[in-house]
Structure formats: C-alpha cells, structure tokens
GUZA-864618 format. One record per atom (N, C-alpha, C, CB): residue number from 1; residue in three letters; atom name; x, y, z. Coordinates in nm, 2 decimals, decimal comma. Glycine has a CB too. Layout:
% residues N
{pos = NUM	code = ALA	site = CA	east = X	north = Y	up = Z}
...
//
This chain:
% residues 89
{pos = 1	code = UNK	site = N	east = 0,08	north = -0,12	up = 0,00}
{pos = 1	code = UNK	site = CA	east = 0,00	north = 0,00	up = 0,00}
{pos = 1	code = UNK	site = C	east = 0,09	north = 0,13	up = 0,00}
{pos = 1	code = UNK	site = CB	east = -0,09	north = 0,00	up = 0,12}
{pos = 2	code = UNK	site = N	east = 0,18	north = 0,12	up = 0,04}
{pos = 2	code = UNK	site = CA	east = 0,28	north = 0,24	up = 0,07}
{pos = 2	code = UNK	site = C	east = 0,40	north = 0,27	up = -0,07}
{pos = 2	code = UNK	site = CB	east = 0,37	north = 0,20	up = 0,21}
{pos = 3	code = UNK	site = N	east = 0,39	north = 0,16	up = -0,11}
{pos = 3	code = UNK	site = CA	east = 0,47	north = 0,16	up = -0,25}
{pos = 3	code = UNK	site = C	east = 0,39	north = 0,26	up = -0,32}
{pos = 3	code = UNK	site = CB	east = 0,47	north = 0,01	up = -0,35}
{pos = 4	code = UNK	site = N	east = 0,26	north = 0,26	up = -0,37}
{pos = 4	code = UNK	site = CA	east = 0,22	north = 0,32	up = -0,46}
{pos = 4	code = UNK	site = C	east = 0,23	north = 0,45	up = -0,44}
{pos = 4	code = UNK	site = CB	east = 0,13	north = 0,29	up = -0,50}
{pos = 5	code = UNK	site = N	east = 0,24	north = 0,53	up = -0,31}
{pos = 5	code = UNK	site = CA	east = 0,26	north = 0,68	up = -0,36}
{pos = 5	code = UNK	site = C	east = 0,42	north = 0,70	up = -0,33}
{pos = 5	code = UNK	site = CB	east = 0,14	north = 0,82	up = -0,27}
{pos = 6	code = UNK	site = N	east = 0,45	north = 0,63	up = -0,28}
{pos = 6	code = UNK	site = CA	east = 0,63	north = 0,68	up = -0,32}
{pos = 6	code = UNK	site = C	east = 0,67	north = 0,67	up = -0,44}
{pos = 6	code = UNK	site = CB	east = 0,74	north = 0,60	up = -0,27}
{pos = 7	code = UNK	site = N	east = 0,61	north = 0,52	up = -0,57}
{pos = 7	code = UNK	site = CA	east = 0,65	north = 0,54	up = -0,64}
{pos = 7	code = UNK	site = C	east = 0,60	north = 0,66	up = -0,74}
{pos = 7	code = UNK	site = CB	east = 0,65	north = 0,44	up = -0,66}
{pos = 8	code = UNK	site = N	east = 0,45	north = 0,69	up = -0,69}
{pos = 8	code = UNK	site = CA	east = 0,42	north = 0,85	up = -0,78}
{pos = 8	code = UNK	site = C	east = 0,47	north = 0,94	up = -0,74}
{pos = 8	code = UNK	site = CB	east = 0,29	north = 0,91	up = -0,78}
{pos = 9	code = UNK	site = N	east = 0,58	north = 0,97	up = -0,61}
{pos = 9	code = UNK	site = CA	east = 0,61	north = 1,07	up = -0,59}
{pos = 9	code = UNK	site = C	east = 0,75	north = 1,11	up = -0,64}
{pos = 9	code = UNK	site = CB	east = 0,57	north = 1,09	up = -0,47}
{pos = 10	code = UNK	site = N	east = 0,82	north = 0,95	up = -0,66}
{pos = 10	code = UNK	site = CA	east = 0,93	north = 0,93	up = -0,70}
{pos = 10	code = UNK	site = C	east = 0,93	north = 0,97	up = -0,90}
{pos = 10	code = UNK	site = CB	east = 0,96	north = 0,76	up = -0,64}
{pos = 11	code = UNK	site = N	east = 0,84	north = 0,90	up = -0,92}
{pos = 11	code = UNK	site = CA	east = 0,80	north = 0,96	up = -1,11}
{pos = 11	code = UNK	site = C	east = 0,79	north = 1,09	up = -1,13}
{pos = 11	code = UNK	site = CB	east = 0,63	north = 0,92	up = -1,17}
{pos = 12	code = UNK	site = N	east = 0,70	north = 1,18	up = -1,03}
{pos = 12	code = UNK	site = CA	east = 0,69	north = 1,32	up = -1,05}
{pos = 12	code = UNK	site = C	east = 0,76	north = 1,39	up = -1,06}
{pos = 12	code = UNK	site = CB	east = 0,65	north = 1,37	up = -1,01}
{pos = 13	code = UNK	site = N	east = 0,90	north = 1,33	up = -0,97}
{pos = 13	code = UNK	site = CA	east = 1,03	north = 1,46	up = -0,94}
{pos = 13	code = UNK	site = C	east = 1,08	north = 1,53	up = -1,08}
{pos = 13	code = UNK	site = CB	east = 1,20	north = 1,38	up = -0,86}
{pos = 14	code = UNK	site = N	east = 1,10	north = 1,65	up = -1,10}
{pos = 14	code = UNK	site = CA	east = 1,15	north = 1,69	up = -1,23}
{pos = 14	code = UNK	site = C	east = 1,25	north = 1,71	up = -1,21}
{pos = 14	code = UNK	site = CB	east = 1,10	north = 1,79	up = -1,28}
{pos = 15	code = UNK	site = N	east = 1,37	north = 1,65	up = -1,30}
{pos = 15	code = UNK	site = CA	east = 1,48	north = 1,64	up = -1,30}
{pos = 15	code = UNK	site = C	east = 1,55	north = 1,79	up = -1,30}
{pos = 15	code = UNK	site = CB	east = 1,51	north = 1,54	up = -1,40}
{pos = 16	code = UNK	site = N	east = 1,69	north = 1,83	up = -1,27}
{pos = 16	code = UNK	site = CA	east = 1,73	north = 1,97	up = -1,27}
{pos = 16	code = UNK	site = C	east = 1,80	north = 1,98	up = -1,36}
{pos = 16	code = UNK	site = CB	east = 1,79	north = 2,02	up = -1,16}
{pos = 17	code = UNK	site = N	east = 1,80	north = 2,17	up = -1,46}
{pos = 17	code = UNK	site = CA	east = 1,87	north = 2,18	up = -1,52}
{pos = 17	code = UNK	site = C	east = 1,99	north = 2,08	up = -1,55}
{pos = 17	code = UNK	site = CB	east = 1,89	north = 2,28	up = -1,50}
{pos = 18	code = UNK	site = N	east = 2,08	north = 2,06	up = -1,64}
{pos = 18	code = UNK	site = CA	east = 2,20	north = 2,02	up = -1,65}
{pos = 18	code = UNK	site = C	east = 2,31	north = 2,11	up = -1,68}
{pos = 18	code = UNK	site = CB	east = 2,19	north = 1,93	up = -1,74}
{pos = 19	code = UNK	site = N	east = 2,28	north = 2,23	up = -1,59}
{pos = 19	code = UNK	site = CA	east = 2,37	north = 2,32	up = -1,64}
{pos = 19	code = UNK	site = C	east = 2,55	north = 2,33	up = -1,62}
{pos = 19	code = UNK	site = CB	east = 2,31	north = 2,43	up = -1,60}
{pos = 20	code = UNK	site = N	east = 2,59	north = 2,22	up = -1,53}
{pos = 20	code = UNK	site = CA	east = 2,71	north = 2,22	up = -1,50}
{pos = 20	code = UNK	site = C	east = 2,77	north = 2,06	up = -1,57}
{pos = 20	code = UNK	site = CB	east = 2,71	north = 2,24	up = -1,34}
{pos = 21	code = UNK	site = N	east = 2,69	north = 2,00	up = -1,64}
{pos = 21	code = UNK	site = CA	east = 2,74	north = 1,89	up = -1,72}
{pos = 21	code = UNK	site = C	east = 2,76	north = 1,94	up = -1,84}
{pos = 21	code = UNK	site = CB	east = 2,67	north = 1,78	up = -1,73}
{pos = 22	code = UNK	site = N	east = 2,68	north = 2,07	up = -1,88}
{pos = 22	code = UNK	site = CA	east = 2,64	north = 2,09	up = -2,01}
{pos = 22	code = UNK	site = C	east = 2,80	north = 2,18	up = -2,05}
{pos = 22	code = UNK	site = CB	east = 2,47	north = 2,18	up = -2,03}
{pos = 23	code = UNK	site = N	east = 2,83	north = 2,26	up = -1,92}
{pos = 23	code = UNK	site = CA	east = 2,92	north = 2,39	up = -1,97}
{pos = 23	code = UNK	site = C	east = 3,06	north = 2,25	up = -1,97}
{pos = 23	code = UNK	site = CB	east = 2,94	north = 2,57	up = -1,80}
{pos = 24	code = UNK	site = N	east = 3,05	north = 2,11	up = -1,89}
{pos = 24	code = UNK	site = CA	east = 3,18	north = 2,08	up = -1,91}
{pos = 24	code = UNK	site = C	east = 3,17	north = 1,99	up = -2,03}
{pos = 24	code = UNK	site = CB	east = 3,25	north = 2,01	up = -1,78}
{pos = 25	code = UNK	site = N	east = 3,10	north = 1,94	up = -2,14}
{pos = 25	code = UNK	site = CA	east = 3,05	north = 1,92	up = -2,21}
{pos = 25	code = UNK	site = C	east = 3,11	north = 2,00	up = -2,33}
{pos = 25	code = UNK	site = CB	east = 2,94	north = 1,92	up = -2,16}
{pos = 26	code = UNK	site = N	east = 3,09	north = 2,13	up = -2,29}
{pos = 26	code = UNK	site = CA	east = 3,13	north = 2,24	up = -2,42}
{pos = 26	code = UNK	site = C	east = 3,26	north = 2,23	up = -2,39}
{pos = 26	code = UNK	site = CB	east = 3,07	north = 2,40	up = -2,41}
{pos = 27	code = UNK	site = N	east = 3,32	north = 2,27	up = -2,32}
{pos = 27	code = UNK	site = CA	east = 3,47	north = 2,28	up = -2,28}
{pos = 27	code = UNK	site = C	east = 3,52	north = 2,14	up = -2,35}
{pos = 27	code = UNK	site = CB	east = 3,50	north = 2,29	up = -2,10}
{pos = 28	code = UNK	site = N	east = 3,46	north = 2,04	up = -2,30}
{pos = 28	code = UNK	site = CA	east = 3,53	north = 1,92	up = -2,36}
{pos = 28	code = UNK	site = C	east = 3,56	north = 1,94	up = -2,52}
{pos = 28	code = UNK	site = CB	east = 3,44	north = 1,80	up = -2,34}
{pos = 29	code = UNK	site = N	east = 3,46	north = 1,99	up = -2,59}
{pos = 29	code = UNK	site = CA	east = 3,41	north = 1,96	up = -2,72}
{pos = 29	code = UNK	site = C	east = 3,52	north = 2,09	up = -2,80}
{pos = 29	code = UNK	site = CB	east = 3,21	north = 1,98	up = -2,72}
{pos = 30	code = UNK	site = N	east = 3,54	north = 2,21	up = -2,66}
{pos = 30	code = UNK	site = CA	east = 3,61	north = 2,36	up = -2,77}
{pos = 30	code = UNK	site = C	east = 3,79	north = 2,28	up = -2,76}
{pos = 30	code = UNK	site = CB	east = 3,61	north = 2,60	up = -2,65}
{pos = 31	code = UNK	site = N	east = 3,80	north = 2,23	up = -2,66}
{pos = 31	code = UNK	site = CA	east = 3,94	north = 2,15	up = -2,65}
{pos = 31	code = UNK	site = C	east = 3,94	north = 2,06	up = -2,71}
{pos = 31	code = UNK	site = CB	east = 3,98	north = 2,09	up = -2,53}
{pos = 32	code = UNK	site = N	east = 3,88	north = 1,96	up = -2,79}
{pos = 32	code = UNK	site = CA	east = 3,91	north = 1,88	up = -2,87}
{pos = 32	code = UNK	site = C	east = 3,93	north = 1,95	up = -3,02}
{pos = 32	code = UNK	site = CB	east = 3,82	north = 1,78	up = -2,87}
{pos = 33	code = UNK	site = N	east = 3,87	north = 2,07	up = -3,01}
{pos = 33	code = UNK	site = CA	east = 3,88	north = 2,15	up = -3,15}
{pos = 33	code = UNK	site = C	east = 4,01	north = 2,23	up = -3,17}
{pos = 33	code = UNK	site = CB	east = 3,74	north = 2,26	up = -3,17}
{pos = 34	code = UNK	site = N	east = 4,03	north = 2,31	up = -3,05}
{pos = 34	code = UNK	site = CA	east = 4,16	north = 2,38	up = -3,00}
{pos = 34	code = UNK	site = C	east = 4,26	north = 2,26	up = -3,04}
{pos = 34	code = UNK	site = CB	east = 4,16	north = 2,42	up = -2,82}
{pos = 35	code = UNK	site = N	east = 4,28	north = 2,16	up = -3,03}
{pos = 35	code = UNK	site = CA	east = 4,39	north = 2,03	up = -3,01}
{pos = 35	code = UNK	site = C	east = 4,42	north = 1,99	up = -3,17}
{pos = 35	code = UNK	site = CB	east = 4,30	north = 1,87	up = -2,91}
{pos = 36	code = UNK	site = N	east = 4,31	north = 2,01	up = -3,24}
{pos = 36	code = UNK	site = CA	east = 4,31	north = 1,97	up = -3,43}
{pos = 36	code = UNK	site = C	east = 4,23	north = 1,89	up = -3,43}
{pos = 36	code = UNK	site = CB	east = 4,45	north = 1,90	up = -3,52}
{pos = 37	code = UNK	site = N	east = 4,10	north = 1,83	up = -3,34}
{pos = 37	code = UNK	site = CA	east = 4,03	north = 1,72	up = -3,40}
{pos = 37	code = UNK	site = C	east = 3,99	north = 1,75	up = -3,56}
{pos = 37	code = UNK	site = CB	east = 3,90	north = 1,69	up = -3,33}
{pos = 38	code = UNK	site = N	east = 3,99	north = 1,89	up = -3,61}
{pos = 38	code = UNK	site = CA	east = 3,97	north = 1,88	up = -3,74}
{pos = 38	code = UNK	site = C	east = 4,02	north = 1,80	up = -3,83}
{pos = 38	code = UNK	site = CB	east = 3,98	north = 1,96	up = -3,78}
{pos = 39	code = UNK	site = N	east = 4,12	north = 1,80	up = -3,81}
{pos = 39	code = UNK	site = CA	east = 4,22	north = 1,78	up = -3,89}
{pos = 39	code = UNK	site = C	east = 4,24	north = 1,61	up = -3,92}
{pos = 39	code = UNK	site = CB	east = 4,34	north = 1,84	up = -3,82}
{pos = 40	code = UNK	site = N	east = 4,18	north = 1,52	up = -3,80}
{pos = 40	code = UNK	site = CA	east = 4,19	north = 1,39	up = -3,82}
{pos = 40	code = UNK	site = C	east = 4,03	north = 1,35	up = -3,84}
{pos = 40	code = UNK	site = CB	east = 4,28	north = 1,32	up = -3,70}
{pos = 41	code = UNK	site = N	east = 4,03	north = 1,26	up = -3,93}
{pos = 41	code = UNK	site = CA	east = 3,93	north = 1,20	up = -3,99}
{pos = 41	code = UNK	site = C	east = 3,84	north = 1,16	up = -3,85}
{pos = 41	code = UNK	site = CB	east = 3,98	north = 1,08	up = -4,09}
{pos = 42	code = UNK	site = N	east = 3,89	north = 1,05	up = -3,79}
{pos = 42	code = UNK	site = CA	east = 3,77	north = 1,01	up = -3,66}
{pos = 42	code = UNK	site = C	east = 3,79	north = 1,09	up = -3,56}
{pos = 42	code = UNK	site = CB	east = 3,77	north = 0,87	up = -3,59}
{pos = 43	code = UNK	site = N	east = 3,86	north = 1,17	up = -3,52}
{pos = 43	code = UNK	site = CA	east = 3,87	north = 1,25	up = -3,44}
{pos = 43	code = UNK	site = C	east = 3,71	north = 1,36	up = -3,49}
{pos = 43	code = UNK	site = CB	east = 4,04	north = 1,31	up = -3,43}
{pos = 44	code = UNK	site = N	east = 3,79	north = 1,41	up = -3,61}
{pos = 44	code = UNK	site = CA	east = 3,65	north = 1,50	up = -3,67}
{pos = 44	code = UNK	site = C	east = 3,53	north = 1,47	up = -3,67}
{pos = 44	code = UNK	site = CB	east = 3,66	north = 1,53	up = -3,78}
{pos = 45	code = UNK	site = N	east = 3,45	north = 1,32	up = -3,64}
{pos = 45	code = UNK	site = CA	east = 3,35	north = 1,26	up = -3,67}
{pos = 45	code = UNK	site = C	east = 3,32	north = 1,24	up = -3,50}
{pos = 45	code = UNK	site = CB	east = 3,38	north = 1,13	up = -3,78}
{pos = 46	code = UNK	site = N	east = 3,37	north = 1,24	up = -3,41}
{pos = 46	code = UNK	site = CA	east = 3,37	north = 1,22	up = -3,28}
{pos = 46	code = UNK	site = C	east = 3,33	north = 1,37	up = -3,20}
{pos = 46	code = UNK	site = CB	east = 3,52	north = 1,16	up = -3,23}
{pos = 47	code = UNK	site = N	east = 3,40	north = 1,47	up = -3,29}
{pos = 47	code = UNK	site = CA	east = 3,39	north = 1,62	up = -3,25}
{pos = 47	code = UNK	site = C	east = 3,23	north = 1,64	up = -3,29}
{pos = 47	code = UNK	site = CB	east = 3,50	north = 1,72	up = -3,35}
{pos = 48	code = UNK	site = N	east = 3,18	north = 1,60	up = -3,41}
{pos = 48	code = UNK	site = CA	east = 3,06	north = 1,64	up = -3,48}
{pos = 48	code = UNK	site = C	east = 2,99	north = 1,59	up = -3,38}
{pos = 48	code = UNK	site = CB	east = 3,03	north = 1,59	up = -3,62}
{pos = 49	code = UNK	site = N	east = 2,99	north = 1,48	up = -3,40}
{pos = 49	code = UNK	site = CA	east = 2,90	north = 1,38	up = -3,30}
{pos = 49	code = UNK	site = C	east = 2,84	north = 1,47	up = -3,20}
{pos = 49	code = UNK	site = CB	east = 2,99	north = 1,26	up = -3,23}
{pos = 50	code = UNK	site = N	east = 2,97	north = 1,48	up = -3,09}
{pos = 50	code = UNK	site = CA	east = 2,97	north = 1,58	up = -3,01}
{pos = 50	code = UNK	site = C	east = 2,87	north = 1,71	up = -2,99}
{pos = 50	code = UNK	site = CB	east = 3,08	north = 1,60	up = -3,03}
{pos = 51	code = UNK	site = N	east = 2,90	north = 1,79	up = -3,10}
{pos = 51	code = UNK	site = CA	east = 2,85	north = 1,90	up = -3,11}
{pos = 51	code = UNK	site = C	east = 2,70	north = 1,88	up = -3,14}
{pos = 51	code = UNK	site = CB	east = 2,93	north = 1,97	up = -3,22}
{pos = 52	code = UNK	site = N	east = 2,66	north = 1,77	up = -3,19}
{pos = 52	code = UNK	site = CA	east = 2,51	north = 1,77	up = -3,22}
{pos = 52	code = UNK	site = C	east = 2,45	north = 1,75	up = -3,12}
{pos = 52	code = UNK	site = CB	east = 2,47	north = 1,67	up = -3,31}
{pos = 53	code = UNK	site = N	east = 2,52	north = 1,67	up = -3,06}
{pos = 53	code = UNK	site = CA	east = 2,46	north = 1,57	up = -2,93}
{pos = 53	code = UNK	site = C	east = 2,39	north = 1,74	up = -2,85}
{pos = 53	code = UNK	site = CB	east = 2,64	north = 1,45	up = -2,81}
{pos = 54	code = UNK	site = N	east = 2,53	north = 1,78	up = -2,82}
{pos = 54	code = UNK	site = CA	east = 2,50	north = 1,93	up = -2,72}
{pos = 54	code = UNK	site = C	east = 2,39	north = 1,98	up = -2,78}
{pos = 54	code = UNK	site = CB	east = 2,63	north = 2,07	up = -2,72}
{pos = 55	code = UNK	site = N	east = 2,42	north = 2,08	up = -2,94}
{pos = 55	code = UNK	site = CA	east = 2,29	north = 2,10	up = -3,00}
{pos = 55	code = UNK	site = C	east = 2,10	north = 2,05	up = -2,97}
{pos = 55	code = UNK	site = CB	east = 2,33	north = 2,04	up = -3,10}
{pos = 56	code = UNK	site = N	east = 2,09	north = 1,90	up = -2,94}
{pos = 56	code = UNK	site = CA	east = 1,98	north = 1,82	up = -2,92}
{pos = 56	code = UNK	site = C	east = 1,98	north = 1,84	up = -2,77}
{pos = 56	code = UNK	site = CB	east = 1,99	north = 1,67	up = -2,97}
{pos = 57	code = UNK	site = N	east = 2,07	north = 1,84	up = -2,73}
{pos = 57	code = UNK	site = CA	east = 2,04	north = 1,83	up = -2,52}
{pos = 57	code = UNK	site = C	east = 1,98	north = 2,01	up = -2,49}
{pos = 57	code = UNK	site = CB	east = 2,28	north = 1,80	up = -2,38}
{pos = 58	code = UNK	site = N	east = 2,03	north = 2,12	up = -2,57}
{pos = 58	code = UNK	site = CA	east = 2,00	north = 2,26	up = -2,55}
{pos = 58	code = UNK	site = C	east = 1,90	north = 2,24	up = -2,57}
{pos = 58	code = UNK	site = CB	east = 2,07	north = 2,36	up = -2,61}
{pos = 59	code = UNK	site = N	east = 1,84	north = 2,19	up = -2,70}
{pos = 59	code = UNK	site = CA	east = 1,71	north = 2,19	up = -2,76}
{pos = 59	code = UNK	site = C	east = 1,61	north = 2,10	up = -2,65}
{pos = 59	code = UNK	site = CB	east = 1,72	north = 2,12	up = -2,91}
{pos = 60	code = UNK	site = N	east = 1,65	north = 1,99	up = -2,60}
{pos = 60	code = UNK	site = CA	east = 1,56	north = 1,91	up = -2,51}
{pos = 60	code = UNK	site = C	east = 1,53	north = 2,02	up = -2,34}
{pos = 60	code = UNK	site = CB	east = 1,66	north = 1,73	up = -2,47}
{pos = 61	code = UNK	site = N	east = 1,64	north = 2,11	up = -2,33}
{pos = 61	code = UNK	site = CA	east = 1,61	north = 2,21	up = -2,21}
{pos = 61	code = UNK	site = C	east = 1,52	north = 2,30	up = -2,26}
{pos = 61	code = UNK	site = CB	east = 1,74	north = 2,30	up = -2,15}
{pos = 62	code = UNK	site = N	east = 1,50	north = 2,36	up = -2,37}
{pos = 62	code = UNK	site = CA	east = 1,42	north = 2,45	up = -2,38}
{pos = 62	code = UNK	site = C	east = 1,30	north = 2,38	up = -2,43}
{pos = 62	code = UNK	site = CB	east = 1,47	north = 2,55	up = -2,46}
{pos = 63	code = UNK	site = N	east = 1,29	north = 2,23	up = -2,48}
{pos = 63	code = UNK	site = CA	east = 1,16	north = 2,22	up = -2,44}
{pos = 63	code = UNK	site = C	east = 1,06	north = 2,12	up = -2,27}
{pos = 63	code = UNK	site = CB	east = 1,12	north = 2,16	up = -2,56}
{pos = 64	code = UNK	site = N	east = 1,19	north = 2,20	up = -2,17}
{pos = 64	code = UNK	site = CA	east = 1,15	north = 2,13	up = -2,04}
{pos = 64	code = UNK	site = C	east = 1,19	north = 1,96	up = -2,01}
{pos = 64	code = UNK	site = CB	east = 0,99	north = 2,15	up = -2,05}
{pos = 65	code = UNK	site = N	east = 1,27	north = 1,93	up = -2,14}
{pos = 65	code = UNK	site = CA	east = 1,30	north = 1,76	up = -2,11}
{pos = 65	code = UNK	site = C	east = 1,45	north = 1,73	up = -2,06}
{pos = 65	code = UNK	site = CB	east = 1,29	north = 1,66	up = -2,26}
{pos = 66	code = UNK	site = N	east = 1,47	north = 1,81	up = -1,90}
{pos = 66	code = UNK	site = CA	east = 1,62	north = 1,76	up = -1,86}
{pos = 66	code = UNK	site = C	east = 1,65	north = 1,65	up = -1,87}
{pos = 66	code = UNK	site = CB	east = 1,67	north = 1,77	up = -1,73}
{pos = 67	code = UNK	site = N	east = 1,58	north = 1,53	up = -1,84}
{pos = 67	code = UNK	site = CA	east = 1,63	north = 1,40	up = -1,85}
{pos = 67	code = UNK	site = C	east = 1,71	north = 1,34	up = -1,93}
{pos = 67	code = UNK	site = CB	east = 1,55	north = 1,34	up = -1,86}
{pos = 68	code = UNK	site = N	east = 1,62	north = 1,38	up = -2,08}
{pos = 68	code = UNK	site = CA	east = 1,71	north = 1,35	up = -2,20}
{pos = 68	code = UNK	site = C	east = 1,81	north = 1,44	up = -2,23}
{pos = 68	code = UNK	site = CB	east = 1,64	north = 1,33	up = -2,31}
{pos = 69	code = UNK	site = N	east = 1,79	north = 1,56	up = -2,18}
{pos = 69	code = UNK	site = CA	east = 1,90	north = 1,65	up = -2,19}
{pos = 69	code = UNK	site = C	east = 2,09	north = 1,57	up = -2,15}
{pos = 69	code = UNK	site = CB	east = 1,83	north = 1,78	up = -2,07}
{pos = 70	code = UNK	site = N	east = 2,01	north = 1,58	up = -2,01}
{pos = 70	code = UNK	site = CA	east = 2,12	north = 1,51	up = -1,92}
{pos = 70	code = UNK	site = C	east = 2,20	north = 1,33	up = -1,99}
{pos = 70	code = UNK	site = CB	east = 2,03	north = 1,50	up = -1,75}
{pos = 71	code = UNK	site = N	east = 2,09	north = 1,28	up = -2,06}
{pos = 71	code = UNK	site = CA	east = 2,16	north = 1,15	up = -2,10}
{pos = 71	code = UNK	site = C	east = 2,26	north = 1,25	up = -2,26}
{pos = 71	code = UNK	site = CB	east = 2,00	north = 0,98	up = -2,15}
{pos = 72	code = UNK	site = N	east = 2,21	north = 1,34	up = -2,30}
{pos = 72	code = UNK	site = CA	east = 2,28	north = 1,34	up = -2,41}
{pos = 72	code = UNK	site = C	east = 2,38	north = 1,43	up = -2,41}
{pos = 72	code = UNK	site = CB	east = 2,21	north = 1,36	up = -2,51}
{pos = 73	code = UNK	site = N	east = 2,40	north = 1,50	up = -2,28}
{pos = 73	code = UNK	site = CA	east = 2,50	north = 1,58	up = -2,27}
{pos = 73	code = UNK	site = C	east = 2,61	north = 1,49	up = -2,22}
{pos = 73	code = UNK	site = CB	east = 2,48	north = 1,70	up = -2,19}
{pos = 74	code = UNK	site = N	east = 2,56	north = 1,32	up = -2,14}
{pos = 74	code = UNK	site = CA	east = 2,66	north = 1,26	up = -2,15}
{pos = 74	code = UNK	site = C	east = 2,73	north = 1,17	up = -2,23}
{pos = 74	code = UNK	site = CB	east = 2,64	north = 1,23	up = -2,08}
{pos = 75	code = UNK	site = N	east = 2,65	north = 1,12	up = -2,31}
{pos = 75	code = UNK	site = CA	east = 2,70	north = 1,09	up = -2,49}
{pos = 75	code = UNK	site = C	east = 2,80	north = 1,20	up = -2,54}
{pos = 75	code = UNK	site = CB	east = 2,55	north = 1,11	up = -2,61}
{pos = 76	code = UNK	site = N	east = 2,80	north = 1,29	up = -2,51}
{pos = 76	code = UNK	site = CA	east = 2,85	north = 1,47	up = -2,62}
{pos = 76	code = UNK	site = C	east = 2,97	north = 1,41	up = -2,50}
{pos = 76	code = UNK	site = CB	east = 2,72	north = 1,70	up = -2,61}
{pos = 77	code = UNK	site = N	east = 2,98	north = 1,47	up = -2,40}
{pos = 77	code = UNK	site = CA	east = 3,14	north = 1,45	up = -2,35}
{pos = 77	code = UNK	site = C	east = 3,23	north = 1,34	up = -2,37}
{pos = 77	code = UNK	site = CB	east = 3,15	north = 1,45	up = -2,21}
{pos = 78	code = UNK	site = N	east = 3,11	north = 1,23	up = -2,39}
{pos = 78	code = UNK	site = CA	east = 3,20	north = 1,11	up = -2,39}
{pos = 78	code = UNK	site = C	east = 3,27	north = 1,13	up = -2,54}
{pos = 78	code = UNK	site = CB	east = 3,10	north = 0,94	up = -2,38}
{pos = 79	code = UNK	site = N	east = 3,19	north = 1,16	up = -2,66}
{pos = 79	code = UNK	site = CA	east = 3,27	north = 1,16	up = -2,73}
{pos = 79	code = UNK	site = C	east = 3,30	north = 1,28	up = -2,82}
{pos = 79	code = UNK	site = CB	east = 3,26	north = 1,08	up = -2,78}
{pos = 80	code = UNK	site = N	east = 3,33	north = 1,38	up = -2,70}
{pos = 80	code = UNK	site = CA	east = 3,41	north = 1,49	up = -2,72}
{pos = 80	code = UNK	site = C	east = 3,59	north = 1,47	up = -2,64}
{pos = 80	code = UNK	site = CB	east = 3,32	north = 1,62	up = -2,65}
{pos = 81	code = UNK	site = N	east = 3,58	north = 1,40	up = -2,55}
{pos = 81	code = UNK	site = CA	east = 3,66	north = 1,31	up = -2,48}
{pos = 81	code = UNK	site = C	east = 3,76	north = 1,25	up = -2,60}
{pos = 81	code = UNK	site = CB	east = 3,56	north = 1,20	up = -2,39}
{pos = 82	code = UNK	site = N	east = 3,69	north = 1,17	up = -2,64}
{pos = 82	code = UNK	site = CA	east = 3,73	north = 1,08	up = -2,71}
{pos = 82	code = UNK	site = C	east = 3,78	north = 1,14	up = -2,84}
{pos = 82	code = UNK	site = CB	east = 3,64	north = 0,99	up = -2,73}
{pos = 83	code = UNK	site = N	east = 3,71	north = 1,23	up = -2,90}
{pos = 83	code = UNK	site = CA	east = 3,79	north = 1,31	up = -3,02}
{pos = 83	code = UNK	site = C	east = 3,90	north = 1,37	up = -2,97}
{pos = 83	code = UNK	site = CB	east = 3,70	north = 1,41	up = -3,10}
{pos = 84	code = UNK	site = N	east = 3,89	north = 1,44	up = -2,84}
{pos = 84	code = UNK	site = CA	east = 4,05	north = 1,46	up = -2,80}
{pos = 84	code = UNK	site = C	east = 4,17	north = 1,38	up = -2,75}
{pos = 84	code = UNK	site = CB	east = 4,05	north = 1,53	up = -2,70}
{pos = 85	code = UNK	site = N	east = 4,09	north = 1,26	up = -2,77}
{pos = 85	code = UNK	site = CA	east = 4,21	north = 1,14	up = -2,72}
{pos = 85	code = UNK	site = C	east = 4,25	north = 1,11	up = -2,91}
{pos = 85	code = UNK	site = CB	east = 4,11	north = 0,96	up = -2,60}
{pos = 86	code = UNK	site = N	east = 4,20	north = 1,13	up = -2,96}
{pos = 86	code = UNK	site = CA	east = 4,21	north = 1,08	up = -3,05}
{pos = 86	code = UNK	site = C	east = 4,35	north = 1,13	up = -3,13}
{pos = 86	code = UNK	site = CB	east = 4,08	north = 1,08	up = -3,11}
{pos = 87	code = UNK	site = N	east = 4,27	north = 1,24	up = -3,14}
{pos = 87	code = UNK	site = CA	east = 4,38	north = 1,39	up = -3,15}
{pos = 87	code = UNK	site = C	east = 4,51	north = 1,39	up = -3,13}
{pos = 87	code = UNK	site = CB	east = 4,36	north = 1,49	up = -3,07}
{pos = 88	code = UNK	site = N	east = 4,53	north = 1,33	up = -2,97}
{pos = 88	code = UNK	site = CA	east = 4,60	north = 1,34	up = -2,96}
{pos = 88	code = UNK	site = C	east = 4,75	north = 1,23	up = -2,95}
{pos = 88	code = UNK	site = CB	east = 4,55	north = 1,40	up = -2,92}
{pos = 89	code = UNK	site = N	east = 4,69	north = 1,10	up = -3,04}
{pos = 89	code = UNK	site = CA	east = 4,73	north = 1,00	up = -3,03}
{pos = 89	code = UNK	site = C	east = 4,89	north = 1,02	up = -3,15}
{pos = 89	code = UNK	site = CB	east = 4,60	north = 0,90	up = -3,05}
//
C-alpha cells in the first residue's frame, strides 16, 4: 500500500537543469577542436558527433526535457573526450 505513492512521488520529481554537465560538455568539445580534431578524420567525426549531441540536449532544455537532456550531454562529453584522445594520439 505504501509503494504506490512513493512510487508516484518518486515519477513526478522533475529532474534539474543540466547546467554544470552541459558547460563541461562544451569545454570538452572547444578542447578537442583547440587540439586539431579537425584535422583527423575520426577524431573529426567524434567532434561532430559531439557538437550535435549538445545541440539536441540545449534543444531538449528549452523544451522542459532535462532527463534526456542530461543522457545526451553525457554521450556529447563522452565523445568529445574521445575526439581529444584521438587527436591526440
């Protein structure tokens, strides 16, 4: 009997901005550009990636959906990360 409104109260919570994943997110993404990801073929494809990903997570805040925001700003670091590893191999 007690499950059911914890679990509605637990569904309702609205997740918070992502505004401190998002700014390290960018940083990740201007440092892999700063470094030459242009310049190398998968590095450059890891950067894009990247950049869209952010693109779609900004777009999911302004229509109120942190959740998905927050899963895709962690996709975008991961492989903004990774285009600077790449870079710099």
């Amino acid at each position: 009997m007690l499950a059911a409104p914890a679990l509605a109260w637990g569904c309702s919570q609205a997740w918070p901005e992502p505004k401190q994943p998002m700014a390290d997110a960018e940083a990740a993404s201007r440092s892999a550009q700063e470094v030459g990801a242009g310049a190398q073929p998968a590095a450059k494809l890891q950067a894009k990636l990247a950049d869209e990903q952010i693109a779609e997570a900004k777009a999911a805040i302004a229509d109120g959906d942190n959740e998905r925001a927050t899963y895709l700003i962690i996709r975008a670091r991961a492989d903004a990360e990774l285009a600077l590893a790449l870079t710099r191999e």
